[in-house]
PLY file of the C-alpha trace (Angstrom):
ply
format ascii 1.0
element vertex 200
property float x
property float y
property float z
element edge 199
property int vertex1
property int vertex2
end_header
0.00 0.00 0.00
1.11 3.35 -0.85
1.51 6.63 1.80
0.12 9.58 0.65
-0.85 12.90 2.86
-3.71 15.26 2.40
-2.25 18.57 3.14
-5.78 19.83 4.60
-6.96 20.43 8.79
-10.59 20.56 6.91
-11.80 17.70 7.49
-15.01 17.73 4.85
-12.07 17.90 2.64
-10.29 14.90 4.14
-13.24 12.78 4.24
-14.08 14.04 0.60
-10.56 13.02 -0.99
-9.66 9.86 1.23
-13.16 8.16 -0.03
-11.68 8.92 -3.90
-8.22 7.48 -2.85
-8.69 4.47 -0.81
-10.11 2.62 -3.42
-7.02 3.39 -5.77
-4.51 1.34 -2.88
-3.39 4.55 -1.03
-3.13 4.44 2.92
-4.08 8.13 3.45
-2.40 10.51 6.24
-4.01 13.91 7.10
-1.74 17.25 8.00
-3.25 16.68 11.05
-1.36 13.26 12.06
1.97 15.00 11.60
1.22 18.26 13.07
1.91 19.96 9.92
1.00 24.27 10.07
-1.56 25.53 7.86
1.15 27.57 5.48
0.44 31.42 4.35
-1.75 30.77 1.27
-0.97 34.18 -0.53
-0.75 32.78 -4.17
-3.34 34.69 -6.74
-4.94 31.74 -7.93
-6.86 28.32 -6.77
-3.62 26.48 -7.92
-1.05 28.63 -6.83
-2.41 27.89 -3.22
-2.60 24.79 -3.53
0.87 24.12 -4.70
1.52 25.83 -1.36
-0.03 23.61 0.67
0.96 20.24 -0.89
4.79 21.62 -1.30
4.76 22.58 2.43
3.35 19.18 3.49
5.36 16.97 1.25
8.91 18.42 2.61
8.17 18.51 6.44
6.36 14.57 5.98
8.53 13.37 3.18
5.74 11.75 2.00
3.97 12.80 -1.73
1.16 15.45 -0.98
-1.88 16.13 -1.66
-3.54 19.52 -1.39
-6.79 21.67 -2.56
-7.91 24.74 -2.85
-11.11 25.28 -3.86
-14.03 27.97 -3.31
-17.45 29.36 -4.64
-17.28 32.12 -7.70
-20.54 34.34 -8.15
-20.28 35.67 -11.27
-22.00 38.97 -10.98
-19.87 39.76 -7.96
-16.79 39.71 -10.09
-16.17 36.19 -9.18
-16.11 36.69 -5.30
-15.34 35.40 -2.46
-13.14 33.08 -5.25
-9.65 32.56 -3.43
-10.89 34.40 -0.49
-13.49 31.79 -0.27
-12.48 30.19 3.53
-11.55 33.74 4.76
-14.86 34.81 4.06
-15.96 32.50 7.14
-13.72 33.96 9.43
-11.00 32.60 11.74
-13.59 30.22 13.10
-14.80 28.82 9.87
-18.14 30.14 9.95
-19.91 29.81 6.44
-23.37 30.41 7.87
-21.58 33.61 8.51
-19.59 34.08 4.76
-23.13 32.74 3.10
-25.28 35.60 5.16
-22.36 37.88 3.46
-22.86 37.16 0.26
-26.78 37.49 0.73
-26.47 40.87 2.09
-23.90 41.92 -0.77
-25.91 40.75 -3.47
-29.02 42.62 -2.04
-27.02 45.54 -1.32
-26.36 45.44 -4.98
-29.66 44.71 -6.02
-28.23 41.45 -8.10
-31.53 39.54 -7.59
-32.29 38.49 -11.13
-31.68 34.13 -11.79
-28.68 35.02 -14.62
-27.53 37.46 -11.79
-26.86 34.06 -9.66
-24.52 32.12 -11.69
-21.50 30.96 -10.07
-19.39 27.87 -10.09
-17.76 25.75 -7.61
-13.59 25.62 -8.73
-11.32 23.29 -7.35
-7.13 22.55 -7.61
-5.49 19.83 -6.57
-2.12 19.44 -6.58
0.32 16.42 -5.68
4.07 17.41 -4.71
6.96 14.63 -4.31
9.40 15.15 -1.50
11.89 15.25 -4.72
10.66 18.69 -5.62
7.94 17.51 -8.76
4.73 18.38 -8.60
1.56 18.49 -10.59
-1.69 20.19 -10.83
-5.52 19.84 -12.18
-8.25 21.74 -12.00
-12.01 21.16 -11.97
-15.15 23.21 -11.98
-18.77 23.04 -12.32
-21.38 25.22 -13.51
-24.79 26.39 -11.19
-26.15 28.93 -9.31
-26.57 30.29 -5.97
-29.80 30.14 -3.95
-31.29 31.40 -0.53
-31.95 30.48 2.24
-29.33 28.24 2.25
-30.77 24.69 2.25
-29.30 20.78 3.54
-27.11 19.86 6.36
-24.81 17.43 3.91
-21.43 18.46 2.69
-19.18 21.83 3.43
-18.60 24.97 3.55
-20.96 27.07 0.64
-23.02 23.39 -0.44
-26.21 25.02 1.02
-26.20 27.53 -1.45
-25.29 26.04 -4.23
-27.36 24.25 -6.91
-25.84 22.80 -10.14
-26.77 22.71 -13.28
-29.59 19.91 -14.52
-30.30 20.18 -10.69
-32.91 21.56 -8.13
-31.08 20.53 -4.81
-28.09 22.28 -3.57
-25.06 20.25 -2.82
-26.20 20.55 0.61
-29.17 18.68 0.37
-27.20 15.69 -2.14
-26.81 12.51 -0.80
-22.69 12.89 0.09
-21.51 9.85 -2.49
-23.74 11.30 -4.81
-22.73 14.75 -4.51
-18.74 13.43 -4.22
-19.30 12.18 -7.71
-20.12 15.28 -9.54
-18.16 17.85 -7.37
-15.88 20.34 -8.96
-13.68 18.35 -6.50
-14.23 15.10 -8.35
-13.51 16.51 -11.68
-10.22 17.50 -10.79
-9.72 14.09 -9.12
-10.60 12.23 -12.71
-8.33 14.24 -14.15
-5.58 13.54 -11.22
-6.05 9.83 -11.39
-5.52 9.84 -14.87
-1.66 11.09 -13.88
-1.65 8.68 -10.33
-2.49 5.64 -12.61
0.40 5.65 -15.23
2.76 6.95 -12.23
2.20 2.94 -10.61
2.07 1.56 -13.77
0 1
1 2
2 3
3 4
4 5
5 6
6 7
7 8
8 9
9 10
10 11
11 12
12 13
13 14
14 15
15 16
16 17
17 18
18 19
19 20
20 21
21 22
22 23
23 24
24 25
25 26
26 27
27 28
28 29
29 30
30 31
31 32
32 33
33 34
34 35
35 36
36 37
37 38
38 39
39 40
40 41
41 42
42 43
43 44
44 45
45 46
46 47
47 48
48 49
49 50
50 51
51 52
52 53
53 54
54 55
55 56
56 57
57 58
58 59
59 60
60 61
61 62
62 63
63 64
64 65
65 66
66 67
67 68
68 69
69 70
70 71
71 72
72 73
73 74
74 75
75 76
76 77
77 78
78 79
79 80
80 81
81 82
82 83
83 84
84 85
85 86
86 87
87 88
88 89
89 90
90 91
91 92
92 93
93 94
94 95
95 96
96 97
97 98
98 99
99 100
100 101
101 102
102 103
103 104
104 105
105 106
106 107
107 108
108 109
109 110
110 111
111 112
112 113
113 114
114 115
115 116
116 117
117 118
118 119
119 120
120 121
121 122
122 123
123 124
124 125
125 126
126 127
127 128
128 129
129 130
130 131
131 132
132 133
133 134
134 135
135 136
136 137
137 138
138 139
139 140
140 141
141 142
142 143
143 144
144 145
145 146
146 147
147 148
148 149
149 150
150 151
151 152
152 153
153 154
154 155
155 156
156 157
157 158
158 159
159 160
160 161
161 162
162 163
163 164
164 165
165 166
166 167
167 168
168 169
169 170
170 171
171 172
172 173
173 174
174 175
175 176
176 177
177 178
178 179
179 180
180 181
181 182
182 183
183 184
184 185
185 186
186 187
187 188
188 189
189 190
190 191
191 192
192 193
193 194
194 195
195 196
196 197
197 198
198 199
């Protein structure tokens, strides 16, 4: 079996990736096991960040690394909270907080017509080797945002969330179900793709 960390203390996240990796062999580590910091993310895109995360993981566990970075895009708001996604909820990780913010700012702005509402859900994940290589995908999906926020399942912005061809938010998807469609899983597909040939 083969060692592999996920460079996350979220653990929606952990839970999320380590059900998509498991089945593919890996015995999966969190940050958390080895005490690893939560590094500066100050990059200026999903996978800049995330190459921070997986690169800082990967040297102080010497183990290869997984890491995403991933947040909620409104369109009309010029793509906010984007990158700014988790600081949106605040040192405590409030999103009932961050998704009362982006009610109020979209009101404040009057944006209350349905093409106003289109965001997407992006995702990067990135792998980094303790030898310095690295790679990264990227996923997203297509939808809209909705209030009141609606469902217990899932993380973070899921309550307000619906996808396209849908009428329940990701919050209100049954988790496996919503796993398989994420913005997350796309980027996985496109990961496993890369994780396949490498044990070939």
């Amino acid at each position: 079996m083969k060692d592999i960390l996920i460079a996350s203390h979220n653990e929606g996240k952990v839970k999320e990736i380590s059900s998509l990796l498991t089945p593919m062999g890996y015995k999966v580590y969190s940050a958390k096991k080895f005490n690893i910091n939560e590094p500066r993310e100050d990059g200026n895109s999903f996978i800049a960040n995330s190459l921070i995360k997986s690169k800082n993981a990967a040297l102080k566990s010497g183990i290869p690394s997984i890491a995403d970075d991933s947040g909620l895009c409104i369109l009309s708001l010029g793509n906010q909270p984007g990158i700014y996604s988790a600081r949106w909820a605040g040192r405590k990780k409030d999103f009932d907080l961050a998704m009362n913010k982006i009610e109020l700012k979209m009101l404040k702005n009057n944006l209350i017509h349905k093409y106003q509402k289109k965001a997407f859900f992006c995702c990067a994940l990135s792998i980094y080797f303790p030898n310095g290589k690295y790679r990264a995908f990227e996923g997203k999906i297509y939808g809209c945002i909705q209030f009141p926020p609606k469902g217990k399942n899932g993380f973070g912005y899921d309550p307000i969330f619906v996808p396209n061809g849908y009428r329940k938010t990701f919050g209100e998807m049954k988790f496996r179900y919503k796993e398989s469609i994420s913005h997350r899983a796309i980027a996985f597909r496109k990961m496993s793709k890369f994780l396949k040939k490498m044990s070939n």
